[in-house]
DRENPA-3360 file (N, C-alpha, C; in nm, 2 decimals, always signed):
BEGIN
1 = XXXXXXXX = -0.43/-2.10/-0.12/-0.40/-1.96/-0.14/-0.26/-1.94/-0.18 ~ -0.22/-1.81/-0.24/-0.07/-1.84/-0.31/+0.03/-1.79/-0.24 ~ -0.05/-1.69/-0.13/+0.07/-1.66/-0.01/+0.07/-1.76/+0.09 ~ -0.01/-1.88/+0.07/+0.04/-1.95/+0.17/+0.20/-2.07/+0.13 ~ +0.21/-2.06/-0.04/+0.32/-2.14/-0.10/+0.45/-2.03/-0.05 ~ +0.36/-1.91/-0.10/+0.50/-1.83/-0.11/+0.57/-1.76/+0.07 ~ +0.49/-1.76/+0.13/+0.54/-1.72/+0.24/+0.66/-1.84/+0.33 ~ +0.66/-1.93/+0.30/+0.78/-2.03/+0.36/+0.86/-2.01/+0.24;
9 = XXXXXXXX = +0.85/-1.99/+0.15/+0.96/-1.93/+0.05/+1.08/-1.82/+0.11 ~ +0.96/-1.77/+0.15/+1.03/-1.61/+0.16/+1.08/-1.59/+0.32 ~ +1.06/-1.70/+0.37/+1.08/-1.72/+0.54/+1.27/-1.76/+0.52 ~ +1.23/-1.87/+0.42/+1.37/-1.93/+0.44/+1.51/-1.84/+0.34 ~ +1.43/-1.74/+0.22/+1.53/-1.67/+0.16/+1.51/-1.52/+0.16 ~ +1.47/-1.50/+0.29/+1.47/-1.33/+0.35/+1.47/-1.33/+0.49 ~ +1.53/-1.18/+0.56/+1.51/-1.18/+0.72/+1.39/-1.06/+0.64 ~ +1.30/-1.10/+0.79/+1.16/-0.98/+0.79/+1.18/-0.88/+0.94;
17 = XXXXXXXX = +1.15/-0.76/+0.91/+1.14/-0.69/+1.06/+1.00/-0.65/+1.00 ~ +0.89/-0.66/+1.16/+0.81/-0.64/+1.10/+0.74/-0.57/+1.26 ~ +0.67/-0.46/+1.22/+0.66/-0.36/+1.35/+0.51/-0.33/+1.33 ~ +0.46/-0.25/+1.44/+0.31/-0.15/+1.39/+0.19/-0.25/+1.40 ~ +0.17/-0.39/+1.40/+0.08/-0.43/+1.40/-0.06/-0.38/+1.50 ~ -0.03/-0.33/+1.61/-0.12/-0.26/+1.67/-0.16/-0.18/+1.65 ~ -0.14/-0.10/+1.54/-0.23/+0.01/+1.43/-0.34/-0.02/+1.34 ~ -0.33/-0.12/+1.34/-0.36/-0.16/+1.23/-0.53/-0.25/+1.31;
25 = XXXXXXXX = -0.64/-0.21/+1.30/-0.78/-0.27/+1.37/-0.85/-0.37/+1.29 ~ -0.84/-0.48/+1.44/-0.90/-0.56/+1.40/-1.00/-0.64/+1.32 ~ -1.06/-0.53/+1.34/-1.23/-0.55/+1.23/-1.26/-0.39/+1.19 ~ -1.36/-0.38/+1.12/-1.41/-0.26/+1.06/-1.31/-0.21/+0.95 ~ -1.36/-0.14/+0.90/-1.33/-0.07/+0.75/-1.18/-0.03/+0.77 ~ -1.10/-0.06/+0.70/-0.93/+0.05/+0.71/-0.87/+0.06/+0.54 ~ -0.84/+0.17/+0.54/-0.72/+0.18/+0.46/-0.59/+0.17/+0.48 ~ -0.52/+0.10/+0.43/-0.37/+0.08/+0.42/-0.29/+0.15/+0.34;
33 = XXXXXXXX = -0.20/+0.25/+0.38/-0.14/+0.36/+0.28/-0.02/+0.31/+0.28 ~ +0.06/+0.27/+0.15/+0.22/+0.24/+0.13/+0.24/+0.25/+0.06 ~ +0.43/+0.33/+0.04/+0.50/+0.31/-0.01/+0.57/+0.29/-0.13 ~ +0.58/+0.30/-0.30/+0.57/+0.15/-0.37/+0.73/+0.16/-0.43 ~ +0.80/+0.08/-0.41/+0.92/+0.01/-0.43/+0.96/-0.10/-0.53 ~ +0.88/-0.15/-0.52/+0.89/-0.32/-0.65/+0.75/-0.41/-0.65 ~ +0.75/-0.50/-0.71/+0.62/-0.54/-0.71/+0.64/-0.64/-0.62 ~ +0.71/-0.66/-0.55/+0.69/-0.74/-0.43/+0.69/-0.68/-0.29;
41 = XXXXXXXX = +0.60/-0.55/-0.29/+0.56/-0.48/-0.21/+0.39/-0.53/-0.15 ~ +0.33/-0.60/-0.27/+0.22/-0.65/-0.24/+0.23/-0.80/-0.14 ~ +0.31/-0.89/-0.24/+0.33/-0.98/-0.12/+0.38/-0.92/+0.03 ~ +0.49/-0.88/+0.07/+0.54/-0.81/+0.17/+0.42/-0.76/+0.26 ~ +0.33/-0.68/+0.20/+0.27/-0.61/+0.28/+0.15/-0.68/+0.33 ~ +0.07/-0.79/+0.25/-0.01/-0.94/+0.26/+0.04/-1.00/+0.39 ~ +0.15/-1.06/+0.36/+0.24/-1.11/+0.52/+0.21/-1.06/+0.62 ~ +0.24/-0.88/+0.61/+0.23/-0.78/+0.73/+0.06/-0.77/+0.79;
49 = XXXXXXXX = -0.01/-0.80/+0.69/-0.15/-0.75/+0.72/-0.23/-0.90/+0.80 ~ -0.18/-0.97/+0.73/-0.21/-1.12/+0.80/-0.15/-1.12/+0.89 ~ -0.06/-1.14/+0.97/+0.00/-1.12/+1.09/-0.06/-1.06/+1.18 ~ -0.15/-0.95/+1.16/-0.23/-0.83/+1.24/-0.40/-0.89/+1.24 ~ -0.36/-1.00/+1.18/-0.53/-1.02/+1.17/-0.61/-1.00/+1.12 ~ -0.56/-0.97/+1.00/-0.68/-0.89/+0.90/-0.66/-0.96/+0.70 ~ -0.75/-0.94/+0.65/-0.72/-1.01/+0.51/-0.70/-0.90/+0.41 ~ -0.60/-0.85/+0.35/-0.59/-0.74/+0.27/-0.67/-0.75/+0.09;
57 = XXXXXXXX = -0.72/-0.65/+0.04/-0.81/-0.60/-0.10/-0.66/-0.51/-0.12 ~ -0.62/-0.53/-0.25/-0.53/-0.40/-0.34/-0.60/-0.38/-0.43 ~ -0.58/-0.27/-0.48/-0.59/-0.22/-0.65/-0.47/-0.26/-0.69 ~ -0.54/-0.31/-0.78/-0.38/-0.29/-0.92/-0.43/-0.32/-1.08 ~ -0.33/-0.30/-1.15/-0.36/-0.30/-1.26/-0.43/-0.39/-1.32 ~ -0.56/-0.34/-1.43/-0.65/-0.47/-1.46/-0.55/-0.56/-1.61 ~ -0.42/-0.53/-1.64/-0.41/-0.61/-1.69/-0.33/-0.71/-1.66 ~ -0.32/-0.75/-1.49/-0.28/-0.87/-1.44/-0.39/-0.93/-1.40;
65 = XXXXXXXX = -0.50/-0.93/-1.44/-0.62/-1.05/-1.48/-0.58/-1.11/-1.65 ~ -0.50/-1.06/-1.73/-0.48/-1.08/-1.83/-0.35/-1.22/-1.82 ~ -0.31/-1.25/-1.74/-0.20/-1.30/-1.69/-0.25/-1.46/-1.61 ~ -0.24/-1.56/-1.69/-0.33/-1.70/-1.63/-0.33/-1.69/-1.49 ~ -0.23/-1.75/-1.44/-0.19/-1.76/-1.32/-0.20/-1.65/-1.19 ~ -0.15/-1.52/-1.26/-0.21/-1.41/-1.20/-0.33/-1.41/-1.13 ~ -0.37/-1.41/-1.25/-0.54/-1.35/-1.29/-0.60/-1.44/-1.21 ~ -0.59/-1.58/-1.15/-0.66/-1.67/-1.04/-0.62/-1.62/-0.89;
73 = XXXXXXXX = -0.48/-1.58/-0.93/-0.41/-1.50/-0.74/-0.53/-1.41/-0.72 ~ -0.54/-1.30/-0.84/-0.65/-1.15/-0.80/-0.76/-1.22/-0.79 ~ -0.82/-1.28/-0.85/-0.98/-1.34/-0.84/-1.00/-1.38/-0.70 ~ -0.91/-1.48/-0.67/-0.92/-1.59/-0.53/-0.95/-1.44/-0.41 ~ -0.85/-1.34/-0.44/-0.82/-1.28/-0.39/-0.94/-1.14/-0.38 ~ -1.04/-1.14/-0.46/-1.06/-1.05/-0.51/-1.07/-0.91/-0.46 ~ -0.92/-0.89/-0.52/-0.87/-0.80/-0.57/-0.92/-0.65/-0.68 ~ -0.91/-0.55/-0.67/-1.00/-0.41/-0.74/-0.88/-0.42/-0.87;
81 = XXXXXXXX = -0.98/-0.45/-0.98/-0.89/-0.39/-1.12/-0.91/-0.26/-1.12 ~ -0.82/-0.18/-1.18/-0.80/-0.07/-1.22/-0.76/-0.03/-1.36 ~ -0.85/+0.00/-1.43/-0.86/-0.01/-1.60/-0.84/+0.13/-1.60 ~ -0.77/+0.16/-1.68/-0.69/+0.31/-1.78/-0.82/+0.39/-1.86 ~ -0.86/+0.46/-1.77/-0.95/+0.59/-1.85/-1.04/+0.60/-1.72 ~ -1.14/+0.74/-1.72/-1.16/+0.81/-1.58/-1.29/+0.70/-1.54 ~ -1.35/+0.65/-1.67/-1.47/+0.60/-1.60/-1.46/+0.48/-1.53 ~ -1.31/+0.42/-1.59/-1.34/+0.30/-1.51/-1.24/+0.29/-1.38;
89 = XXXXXXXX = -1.18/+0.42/-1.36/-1.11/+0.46/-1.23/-1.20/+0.52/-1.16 ~ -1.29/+0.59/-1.19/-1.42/+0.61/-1.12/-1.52/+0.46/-1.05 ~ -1.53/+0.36/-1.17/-1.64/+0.22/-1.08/-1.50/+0.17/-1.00 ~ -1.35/+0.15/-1.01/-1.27/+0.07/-0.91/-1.26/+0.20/-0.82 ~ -1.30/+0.31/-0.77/-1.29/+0.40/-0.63/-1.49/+0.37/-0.55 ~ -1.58/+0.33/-0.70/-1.68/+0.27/-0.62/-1.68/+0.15/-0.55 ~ -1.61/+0.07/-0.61/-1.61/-0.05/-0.56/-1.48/-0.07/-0.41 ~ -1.38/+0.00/-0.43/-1.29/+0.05/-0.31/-1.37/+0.08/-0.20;
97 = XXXXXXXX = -1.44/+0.18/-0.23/-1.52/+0.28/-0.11/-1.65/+0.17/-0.07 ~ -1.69/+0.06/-0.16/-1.80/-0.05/-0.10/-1.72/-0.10/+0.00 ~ -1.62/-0.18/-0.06/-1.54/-0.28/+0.03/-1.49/-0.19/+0.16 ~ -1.48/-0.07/+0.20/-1.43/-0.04/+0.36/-1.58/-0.02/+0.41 ~ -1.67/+0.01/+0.36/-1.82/+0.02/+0.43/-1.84/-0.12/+0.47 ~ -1.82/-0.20/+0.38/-1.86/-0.37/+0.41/-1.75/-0.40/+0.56 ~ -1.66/-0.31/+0.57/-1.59/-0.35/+0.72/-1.46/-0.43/+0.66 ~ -1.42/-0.39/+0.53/-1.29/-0.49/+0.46/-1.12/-0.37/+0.51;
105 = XXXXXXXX = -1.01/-0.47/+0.50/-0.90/-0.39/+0.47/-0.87/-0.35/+0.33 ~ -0.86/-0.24/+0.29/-0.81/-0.20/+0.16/-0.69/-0.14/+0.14 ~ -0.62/-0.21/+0.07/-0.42/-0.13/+0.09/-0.45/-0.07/-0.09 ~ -0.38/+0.02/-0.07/-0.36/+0.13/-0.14/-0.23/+0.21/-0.15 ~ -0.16/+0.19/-0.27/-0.01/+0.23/-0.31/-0.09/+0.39/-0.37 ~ -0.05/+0.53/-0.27/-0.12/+0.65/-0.32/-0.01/+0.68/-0.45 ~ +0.08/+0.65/-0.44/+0.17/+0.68/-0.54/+0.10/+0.67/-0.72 ~ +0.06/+0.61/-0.71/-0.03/+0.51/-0.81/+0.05/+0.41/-0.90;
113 = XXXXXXXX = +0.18/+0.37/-0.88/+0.31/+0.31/-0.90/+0.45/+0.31/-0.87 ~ +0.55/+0.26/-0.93/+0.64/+0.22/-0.86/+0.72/+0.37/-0.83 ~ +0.75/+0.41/-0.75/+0.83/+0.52/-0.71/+0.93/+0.54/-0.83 ~ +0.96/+0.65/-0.87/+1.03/+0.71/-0.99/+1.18/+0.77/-0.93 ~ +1.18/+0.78/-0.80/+1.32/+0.83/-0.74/+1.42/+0.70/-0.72 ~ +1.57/+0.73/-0.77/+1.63/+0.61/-0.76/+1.67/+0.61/-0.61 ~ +1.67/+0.72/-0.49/+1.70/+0.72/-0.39/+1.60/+0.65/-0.32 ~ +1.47/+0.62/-0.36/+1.38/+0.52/-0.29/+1.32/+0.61/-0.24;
121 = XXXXXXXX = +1.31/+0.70/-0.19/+1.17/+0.83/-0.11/+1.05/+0.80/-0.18 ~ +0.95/+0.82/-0.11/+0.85/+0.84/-0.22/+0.83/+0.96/-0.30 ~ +0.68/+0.94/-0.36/+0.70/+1.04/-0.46/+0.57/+1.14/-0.44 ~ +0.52/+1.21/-0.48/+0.36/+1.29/-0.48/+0.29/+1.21/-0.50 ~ +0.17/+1.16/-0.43/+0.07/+1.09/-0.40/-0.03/+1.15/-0.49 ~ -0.16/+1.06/-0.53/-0.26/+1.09/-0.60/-0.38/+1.08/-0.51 ~ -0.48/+1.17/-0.53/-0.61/+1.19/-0.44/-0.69/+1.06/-0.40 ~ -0.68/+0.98/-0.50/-0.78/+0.87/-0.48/-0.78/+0.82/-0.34;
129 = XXXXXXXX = -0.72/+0.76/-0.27/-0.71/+0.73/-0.18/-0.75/+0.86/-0.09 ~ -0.68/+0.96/-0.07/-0.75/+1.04/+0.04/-0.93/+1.08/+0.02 ~ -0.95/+1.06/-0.12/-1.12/+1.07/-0.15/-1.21/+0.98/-0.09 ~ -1.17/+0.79/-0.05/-1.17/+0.75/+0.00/-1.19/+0.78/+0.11 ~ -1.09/+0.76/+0.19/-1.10/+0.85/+0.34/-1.17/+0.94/+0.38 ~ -1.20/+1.07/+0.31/-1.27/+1.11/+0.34/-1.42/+1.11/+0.34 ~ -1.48/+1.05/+0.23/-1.61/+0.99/+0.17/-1.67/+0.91/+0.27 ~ -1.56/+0.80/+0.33/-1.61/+0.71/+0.46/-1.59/+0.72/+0.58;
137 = XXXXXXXX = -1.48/+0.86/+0.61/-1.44/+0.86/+0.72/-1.35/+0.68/+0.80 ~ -1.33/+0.60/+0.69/-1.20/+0.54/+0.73/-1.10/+0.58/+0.80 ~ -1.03/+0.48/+0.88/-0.89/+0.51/+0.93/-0.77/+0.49/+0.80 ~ -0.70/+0.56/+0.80/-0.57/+0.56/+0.70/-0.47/+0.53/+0.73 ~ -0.42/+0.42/+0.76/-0.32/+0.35/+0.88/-0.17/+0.38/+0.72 ~ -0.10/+0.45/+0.80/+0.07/+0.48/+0.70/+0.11/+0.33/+0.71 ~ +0.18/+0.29/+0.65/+0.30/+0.16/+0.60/+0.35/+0.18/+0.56 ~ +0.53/+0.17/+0.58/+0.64/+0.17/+0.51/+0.73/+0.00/+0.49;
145 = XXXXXXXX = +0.74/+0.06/+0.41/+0.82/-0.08/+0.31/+0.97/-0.02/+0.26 ~ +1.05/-0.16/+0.31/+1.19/-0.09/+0.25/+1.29/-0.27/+0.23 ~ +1.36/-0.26/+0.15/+1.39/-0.40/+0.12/+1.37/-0.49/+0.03 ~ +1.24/-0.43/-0.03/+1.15/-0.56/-0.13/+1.20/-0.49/-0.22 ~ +1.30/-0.37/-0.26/+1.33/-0.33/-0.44/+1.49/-0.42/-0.44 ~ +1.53/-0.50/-0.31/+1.66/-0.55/-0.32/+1.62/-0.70/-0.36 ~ +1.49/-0.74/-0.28/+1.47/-0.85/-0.38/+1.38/-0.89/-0.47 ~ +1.33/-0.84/-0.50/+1.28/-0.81/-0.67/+1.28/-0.65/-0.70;
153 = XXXXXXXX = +1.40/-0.59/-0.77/+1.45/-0.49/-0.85/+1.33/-0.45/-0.93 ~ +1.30/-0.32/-0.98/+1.23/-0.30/-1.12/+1.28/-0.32/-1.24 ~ +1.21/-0.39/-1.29/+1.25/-0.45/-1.43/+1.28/-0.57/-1.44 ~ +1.30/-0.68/-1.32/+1.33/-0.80/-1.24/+1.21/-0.89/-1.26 ~ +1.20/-0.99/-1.31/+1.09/-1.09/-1.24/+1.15/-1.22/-1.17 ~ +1.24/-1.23/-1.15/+1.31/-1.32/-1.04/+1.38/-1.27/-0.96 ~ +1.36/-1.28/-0.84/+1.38/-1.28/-0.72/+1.50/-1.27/-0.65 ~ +1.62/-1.15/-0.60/+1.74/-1.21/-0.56/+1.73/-1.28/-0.45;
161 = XXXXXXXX = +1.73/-1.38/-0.45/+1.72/-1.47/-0.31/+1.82/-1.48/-0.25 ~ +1.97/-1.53/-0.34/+2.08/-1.54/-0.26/+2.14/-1.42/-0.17 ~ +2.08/-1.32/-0.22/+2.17/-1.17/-0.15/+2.07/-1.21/+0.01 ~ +2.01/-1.30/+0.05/+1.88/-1.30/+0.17/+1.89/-1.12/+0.18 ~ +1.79/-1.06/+0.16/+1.76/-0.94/+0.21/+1.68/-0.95/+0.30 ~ +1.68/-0.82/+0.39/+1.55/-0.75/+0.51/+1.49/-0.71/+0.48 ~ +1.39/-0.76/+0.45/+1.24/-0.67/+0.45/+1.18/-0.60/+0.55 ~ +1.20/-0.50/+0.54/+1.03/-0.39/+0.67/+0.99/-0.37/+0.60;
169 = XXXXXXXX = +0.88/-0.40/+0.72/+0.72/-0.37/+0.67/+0.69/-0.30/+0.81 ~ +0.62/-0.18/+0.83/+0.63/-0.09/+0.96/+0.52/-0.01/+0.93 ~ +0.44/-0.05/+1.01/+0.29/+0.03/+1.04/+0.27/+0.14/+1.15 ~ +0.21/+0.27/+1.09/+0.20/+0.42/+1.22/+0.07/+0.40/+1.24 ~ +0.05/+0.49/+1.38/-0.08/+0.57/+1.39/-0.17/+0.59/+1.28 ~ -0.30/+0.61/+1.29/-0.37/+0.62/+1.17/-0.33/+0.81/+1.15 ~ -0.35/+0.80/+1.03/-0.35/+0.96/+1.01/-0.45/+1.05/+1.02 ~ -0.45/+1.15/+1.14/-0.55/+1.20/+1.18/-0.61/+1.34/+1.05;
177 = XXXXXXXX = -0.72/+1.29/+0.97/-0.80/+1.35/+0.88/-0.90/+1.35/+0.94 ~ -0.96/+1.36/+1.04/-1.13/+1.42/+1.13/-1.12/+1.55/+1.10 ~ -1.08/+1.64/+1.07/-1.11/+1.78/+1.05/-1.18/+1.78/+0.86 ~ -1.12/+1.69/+0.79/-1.14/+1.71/+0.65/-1.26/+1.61/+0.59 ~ -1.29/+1.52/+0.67/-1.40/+1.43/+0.63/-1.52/+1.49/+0.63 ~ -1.57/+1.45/+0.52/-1.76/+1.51/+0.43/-1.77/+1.46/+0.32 ~ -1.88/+1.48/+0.32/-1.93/+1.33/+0.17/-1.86/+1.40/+0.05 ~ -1.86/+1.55/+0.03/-1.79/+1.55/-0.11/-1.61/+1.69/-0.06;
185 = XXXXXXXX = -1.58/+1.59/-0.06/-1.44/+1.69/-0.03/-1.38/+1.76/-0.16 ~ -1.35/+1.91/-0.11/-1.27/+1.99/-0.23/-1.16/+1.94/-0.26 ~ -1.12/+1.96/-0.40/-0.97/+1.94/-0.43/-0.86/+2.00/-0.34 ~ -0.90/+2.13/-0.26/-0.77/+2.16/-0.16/-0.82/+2.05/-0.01 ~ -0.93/+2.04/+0.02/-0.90/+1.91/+0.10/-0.82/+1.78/+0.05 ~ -0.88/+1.72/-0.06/-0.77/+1.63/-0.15/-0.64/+1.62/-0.10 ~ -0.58/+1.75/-0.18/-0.45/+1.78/-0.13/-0.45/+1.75/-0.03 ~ -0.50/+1.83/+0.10/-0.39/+1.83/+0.19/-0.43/+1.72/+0.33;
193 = XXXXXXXX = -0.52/+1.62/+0.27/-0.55/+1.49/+0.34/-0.43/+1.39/+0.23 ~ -0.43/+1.47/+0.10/-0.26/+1.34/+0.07/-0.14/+1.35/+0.08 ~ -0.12/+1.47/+0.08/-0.01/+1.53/+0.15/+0.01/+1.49/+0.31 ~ -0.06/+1.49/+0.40/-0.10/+1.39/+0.57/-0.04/+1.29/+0.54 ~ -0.11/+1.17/+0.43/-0.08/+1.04/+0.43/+0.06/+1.02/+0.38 ~ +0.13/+1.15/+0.28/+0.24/+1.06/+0.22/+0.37/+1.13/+0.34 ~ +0.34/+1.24/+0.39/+0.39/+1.27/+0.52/+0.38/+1.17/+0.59 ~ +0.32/+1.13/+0.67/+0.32/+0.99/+0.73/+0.39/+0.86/+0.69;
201 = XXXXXXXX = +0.41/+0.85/+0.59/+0.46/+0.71/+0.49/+0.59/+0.75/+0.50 ~ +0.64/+0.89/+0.46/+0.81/+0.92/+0.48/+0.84/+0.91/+0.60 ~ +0.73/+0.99/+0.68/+0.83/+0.96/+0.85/+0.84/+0.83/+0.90 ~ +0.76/+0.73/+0.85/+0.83/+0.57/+0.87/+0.95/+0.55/+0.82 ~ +0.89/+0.55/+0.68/+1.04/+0.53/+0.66/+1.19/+0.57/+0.68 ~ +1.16/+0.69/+0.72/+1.31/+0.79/+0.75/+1.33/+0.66/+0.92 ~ +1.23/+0.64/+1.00/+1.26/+0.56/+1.09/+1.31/+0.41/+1.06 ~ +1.27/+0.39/+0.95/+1.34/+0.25/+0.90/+1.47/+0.27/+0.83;
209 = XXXXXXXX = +1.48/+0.32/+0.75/+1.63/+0.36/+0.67/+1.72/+0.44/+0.80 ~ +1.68/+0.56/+0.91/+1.75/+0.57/+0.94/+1.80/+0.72/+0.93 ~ +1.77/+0.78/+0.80/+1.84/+0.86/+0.75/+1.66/+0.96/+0.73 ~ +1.68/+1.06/+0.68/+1.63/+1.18/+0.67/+1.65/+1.22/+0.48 ~ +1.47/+1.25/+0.40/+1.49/+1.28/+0.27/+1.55/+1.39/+0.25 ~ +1.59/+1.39/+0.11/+1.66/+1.54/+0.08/+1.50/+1.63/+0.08 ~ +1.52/+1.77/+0.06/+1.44/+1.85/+0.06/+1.34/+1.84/-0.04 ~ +1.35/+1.76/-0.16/+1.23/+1.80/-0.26/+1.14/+1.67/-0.23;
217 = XXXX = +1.20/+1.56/-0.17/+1.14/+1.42/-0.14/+1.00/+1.46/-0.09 ~ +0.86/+1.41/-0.11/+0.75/+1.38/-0.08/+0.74/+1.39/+0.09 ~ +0.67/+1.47/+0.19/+0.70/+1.46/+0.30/+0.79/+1.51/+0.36 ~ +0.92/+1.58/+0.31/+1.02/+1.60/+0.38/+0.96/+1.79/+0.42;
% end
């Protein structure tokens, strides 16, 4: 498996703090809400979810099955492509919503990519994920991530290793949506079950950085 090459990699050229794992349940269905920073948010967050005992499912873009090497990581892994147009963002939210019924972990960046703020906050989240949630009544366990844009930057495909950075990875409470779960939720539920999650995702991280977002930040 390819986090098992890369994880002594990343032992010996990064420090990890790594918190929350008792949020995070054993068995049965969960969603994993985080963050997104760099693409080595996925590795990062793999490490965190293995550590807790659990085997993580992402979505991500279906054109890293296009990608040799990739494309065997997502298979082995199998992993939810996510192809550009509604129908087929519609079969990867069926196939999502299978895999937490089947009792799987599913991580989910609600952002739907890399954060657009250079101060690192997140940004406005997209429904998918809280449609999820609510459809199955899953738990929606927050994760924040902070560190992995120092060692692989956007726009980067090599790694700064020498700078050794800290990676967090920091898992909350699940986010309590029992008032908004039913098979077909409105768009103002939508909202305000993603609005919960990406609230949740900032208040970690304001506990990991330290600091508090400015006012238009996601959550603040």
């Amino acid at each position: 498996m390819a986090i098992e090459v890369i994880a002594p990699l990343l032992a010996a050229a990064t420090r990890w703090r790594l918190a929350g794992h008792e949020h995070v349940p054993r068995e049965g269905g969960v969603l994993l809400a985080g963050n997104h920073l760099s693409l080595a948010d996925p590795i990062a967050v793999t490490l965190f979810t293995q550590t807790a005992g659990r085997v993580p499912r992402f979505f991500a873009m279906a054109e890293l099955w296009k990608i040799p090497v990739v494309r065997r990581v997502m298979a082995s892994g199998r992993h939810i492509p996510v192809h550009r147009g509604k129908a087929s963002a519609l079969h990867a939210f069926r196939d999502g919503v299978a895999a937490v019924r089947e009792g799987e972990c599913v991580v989910v960046f609600p952002e739907g990519g890399l954060t657009d703020r250079p101060d690192g906050w997140p940004t406005k989240g997209k429904t998918g994920l809280a449609r999820m949630a609510l459809t199955t009544g899953a738990p929606v366990v927050p994760v924040a991530c902070w560190g992995t844009h120092e060692l692989l930057p956007e726009g980067r495909w090599l790694p700064r290793v020498w700078r050794r950075p800290t990676l967090h990875v920091v898992a909350g409470p699940a986010v309590d949506l029992s008032d908004l779960v039913c098979e077909r939720p409105s768009a103002t539920q939508l909202r305000e079950a993603t609005e919960r999650i990406m609230t949740s995702i900032t208040d970690l991280l304001v506990e990991v950085r330290g600091r508090t977002p400015p006012a238009e930040a996601m959550g603040a």
